[in-house]
C-alpha positions in Angstrom: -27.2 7.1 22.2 -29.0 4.3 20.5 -28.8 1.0 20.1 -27.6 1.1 17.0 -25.6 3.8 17.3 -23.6 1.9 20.1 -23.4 -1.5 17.9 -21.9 0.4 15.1 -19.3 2.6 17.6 -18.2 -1.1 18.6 -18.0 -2.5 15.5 -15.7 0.2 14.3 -13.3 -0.1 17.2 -13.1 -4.0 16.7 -12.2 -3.1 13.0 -9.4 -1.1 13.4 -8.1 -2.8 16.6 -8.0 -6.0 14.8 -6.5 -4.6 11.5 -3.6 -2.7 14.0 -2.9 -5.3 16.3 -2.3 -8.3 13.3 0.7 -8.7 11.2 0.6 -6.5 7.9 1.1 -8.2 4.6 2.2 -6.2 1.0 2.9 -7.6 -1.9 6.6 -7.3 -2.2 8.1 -7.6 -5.8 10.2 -5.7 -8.4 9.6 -5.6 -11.9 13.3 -6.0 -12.6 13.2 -9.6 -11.3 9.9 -10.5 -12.1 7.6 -8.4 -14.7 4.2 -9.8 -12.9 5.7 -6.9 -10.1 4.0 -4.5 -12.6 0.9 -5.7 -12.5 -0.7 -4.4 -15.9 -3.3 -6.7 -17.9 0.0 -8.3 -19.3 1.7 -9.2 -16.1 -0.9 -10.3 -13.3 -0.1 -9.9 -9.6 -0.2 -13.9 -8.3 -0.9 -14.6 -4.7 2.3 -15.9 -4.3 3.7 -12.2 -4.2 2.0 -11.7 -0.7 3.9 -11.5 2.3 3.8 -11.2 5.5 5.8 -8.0 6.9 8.8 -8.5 8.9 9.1 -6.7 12.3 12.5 -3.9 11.8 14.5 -3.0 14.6 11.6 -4.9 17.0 8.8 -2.8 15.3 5.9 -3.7 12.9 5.8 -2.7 9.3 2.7 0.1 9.3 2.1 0.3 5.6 2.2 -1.7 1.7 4.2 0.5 -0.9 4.0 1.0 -4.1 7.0 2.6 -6.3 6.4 3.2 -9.8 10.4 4.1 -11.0 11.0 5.8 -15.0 14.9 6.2 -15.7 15.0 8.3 -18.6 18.5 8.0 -20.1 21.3 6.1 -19.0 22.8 7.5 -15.7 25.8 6.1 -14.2 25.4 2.9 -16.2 21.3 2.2 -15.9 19.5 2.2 -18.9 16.4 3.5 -19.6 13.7 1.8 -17.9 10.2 1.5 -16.3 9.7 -0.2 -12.8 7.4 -1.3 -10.2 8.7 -2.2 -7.2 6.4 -3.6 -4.2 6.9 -3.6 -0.6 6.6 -3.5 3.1 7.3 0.5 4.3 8.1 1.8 8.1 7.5 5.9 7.3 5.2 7.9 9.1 4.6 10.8 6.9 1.7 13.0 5.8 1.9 10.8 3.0 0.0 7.9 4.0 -2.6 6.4 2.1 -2.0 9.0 -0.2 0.6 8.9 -3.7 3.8 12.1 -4.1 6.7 12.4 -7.0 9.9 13.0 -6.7 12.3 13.7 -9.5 15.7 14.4 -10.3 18.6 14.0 -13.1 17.2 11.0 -16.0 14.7 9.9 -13.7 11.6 10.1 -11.6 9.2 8.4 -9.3 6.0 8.2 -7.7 5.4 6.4 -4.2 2.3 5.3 -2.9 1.4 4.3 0.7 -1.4 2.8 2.1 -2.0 0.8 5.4 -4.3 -2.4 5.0 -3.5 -5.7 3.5 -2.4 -5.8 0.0 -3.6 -2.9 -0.6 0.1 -2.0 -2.6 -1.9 -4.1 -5.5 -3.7 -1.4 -7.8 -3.1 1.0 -10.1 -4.8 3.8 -7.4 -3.9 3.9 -4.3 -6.9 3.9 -1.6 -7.7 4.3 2.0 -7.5 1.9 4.2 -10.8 -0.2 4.0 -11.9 -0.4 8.1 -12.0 3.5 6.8 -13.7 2.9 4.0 -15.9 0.3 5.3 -16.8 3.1 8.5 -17.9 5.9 6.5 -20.4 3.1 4.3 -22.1 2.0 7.7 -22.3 5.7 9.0 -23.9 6.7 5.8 -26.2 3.7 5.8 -27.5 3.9 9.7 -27.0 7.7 10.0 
């Protein structure tokens, strides 16, 4: 194996041991409360939205969320609306880093998951970045 070959092996092992073993932090909003949650060029996401994820039941947090909510009609009492709701997620699912729907009776949603830093911040959803990052070095040196 070459030299280089064995830097970049390392380097990619520091990467995602470092972005494991450190607290996760989302964005953790909702819309209803506070319409900068939804994070259009109307309503900016601030800094102050950040934050660090709580340990649950003595575990870490493993991924940011993103829940984009339409109520149709009223249903037992809501009104029609559109929300965004932001937060720290504990699911392991064939989901990750990846967005599904769900829908039922006056309503529907689509939840997206991805595991890296406030990374619950855009519009599109993407892979974490030590991934990203890994597949730009192996394309560059390889």
């Amino acid at each position: 194996m070459g030299q280089w070959q064995c830097v970049f092996g390392l380097l990619v092992v520091v990467v995602i041991c470092v972005q494991k073993s450190s607290a996760l932090s989302c964005y953790d909003c909702n819309s209803v409360n506070d319409k900068r949650c939804l994070g259009d060029e109307n309503n900016k996401l601030t800094d102050d939205m950040k934050k660090p994820c709580p340990e649950r039941k003595g575990k870490p947090y493993s991924l940011c969320r993103k829940i984009k909510q339409v109520i149709d009609f009223e249903v037992n009492g809501l009104q029609p609306d559109n929300r965004v709701i932001r937060t720290c997620g504990y699911e392991d699912s064939a989901y990750n880093n990846k967005c599904y729907q769900r829908s039922g009776f006056g309503g529907r949603q689509e939840v997206c998951a991805c595991e890296s830093d406030d990374c619950n911040s855009s519009s599109t959803m993407f892979a974490s970045l030590s991934l990203t990052f890994s597949v730009l070095l192996m394309k560059l040196y390889f």
